[in-house]
C-alpha positions as a Markdown table, in Angstrom:
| # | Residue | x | y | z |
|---|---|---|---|---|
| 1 | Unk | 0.0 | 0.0 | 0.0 |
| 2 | Unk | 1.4 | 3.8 | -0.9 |
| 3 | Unk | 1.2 | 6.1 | 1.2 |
| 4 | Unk | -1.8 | 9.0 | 0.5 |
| 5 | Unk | -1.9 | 12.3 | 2.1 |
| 6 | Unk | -5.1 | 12.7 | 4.3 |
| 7 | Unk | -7.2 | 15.6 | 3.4 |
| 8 | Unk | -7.7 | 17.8 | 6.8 |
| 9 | Unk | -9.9 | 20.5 | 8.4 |
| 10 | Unk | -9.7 | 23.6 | 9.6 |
| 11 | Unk | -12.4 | 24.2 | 11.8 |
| 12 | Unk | -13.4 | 27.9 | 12.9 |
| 13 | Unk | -15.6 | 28.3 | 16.1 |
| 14 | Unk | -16.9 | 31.9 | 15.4 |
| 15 | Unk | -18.1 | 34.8 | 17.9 |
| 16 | Unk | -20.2 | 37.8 | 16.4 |
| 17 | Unk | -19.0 | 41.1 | 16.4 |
| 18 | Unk | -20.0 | 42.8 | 19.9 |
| 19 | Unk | -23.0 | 45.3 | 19.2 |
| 20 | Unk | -24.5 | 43.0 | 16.6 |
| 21 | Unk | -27.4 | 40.5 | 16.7 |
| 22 | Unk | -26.5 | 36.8 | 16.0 |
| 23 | Unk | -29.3 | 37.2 | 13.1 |
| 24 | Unk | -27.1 | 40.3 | 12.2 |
| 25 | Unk | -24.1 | 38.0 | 12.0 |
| 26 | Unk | -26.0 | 35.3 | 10.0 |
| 27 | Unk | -27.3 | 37.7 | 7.5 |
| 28 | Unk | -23.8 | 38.6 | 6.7 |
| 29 | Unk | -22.0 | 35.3 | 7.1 |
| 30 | Unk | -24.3 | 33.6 | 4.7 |
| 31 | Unk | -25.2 | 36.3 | 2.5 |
| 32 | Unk | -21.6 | 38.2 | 2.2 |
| 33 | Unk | -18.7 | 36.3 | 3.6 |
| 34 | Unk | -19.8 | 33.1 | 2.1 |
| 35 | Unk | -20.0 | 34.0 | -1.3 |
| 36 | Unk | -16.6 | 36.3 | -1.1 |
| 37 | Unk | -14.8 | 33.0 | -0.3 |
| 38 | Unk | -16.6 | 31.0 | -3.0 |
| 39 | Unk | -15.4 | 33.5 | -5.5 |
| 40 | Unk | -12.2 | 34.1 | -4.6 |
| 41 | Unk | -8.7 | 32.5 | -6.3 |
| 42 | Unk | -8.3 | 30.9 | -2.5 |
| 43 | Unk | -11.6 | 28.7 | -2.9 |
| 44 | Unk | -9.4 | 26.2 | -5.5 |
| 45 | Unk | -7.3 | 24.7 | -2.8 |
| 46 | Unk | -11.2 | 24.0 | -0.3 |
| 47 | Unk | -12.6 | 21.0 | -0.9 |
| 48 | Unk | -15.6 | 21.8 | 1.1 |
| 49 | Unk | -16.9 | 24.8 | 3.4 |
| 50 | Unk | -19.8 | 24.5 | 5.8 |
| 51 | Unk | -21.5 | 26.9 | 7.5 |
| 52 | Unk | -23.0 | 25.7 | 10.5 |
| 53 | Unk | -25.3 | 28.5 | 12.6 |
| 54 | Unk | -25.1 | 27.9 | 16.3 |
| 55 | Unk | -28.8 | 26.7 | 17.3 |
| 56 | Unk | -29.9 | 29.8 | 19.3 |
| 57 | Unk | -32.4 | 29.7 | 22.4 |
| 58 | Unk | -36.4 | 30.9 | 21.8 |
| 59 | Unk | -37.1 | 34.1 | 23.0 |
| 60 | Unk | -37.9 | 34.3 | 26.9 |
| 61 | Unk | -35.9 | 30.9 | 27.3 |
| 62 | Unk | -33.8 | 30.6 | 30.4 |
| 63 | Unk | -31.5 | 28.7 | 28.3 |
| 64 | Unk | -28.2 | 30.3 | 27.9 |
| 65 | Unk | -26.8 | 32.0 | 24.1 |
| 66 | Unk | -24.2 | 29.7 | 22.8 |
| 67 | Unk | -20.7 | 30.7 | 23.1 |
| 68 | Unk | -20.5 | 31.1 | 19.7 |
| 69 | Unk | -22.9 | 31.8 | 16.9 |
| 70 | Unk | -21.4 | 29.5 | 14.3 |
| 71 | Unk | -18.7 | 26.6 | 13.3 |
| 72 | Unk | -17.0 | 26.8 | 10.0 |
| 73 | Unk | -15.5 | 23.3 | 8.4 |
| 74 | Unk | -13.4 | 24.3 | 5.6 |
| 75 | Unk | -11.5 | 20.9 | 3.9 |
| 76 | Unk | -8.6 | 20.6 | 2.2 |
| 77 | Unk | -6.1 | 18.1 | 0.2 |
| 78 | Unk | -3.3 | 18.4 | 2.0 |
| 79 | Unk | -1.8 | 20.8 | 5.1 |
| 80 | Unk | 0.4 | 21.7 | 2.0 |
| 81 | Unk | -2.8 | 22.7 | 0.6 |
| 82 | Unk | -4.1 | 24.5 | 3.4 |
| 83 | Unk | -1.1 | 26.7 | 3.9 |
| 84 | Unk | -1.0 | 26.9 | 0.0 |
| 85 | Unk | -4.7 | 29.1 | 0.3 |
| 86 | Unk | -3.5 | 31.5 | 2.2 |
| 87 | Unk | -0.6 | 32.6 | -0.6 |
| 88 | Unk | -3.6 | 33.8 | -2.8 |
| 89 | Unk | -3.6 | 37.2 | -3.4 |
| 90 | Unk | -7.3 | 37.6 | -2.1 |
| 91 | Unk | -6.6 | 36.0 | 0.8 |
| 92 | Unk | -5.7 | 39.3 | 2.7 |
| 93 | Unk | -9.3 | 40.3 | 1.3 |
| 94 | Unk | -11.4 | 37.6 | 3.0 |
| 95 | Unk | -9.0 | 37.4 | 6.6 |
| 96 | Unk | -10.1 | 41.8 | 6.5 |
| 97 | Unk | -13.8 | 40.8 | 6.0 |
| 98 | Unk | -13.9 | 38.9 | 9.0 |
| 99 | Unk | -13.4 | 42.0 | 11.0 |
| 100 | Unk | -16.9 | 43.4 | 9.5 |
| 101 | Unk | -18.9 | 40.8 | 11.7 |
| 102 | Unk | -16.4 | 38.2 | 14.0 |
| 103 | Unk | -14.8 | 39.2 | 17.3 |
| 104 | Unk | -11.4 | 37.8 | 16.3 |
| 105 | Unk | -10.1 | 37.6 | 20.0 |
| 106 | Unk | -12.9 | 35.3 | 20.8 |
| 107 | Unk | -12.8 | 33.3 | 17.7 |
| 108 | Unk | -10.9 | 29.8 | 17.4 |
| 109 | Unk | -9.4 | 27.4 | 15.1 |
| 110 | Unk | -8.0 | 23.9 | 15.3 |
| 111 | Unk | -6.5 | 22.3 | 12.3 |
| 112 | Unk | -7.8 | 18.4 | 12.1 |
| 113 | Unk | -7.0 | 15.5 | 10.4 |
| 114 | Unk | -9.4 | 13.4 | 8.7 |
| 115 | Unk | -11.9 | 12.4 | 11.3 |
| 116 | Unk | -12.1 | 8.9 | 12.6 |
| 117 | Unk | -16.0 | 7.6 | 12.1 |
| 118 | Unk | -17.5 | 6.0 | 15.2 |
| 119 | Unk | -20.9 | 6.1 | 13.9 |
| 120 | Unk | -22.0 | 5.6 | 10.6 |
């Protein structure tokens, strides 16, 4: 057997922007930062990107907000891959969007490898 390179992960746990509404921070997640990463020369080294919105208490629940509004899954090839993305000249582009609608010091990432299925 050769040896392949397993794709990872980068996975972003994301905080809204204080002084916004996490339907604020949806709006323009989905509807702005999504699309500026789709279309930019970066997206041809991710595999896959998911947006997934934090599920957010009704209103009048006693239930705690989520620490953060949303997770990001972004896949790649190969870390070489990964690292390769952010050498695109729009990257500089999408990293300034995020200061529209994320609080960056409360924002975090983990790099992953491919995950190991328990479940199926």
């Amino acid at each position: 057997m050769g040896y392949r390179a397993r794709m990872i992960q980068l996975i972003s746990y994301l905080k809204r922007k204080p002084g916004t509404t996490h339907a604020e921070f949806l709006e323009y997640w989905h509807n702005n930062h999504g699309p500026l990463i789709r279309n930019s020369s970066a997206a041809k080294y991710v595999r896959r990107y998911e947006q997934h919105a934090a599920v957010w208490p009704e209103p009048g629940s006693r239930m705690p907000e989520p620490e953060w509004d949303g997770v990001t899954i972004q896949w790649f090839d190969s870390a070489q891959a990964f690292y390769d993305h952010m050498k695109e000249d729009d990257f500089p582009a999408m990293m300034q969007d995020t200061d529209k609608f994320l609080d960056m010091s409360k924002t975090q990432f983990v790099i992953t490898e491919e995950p190991t299925v328990v479940i199926s």
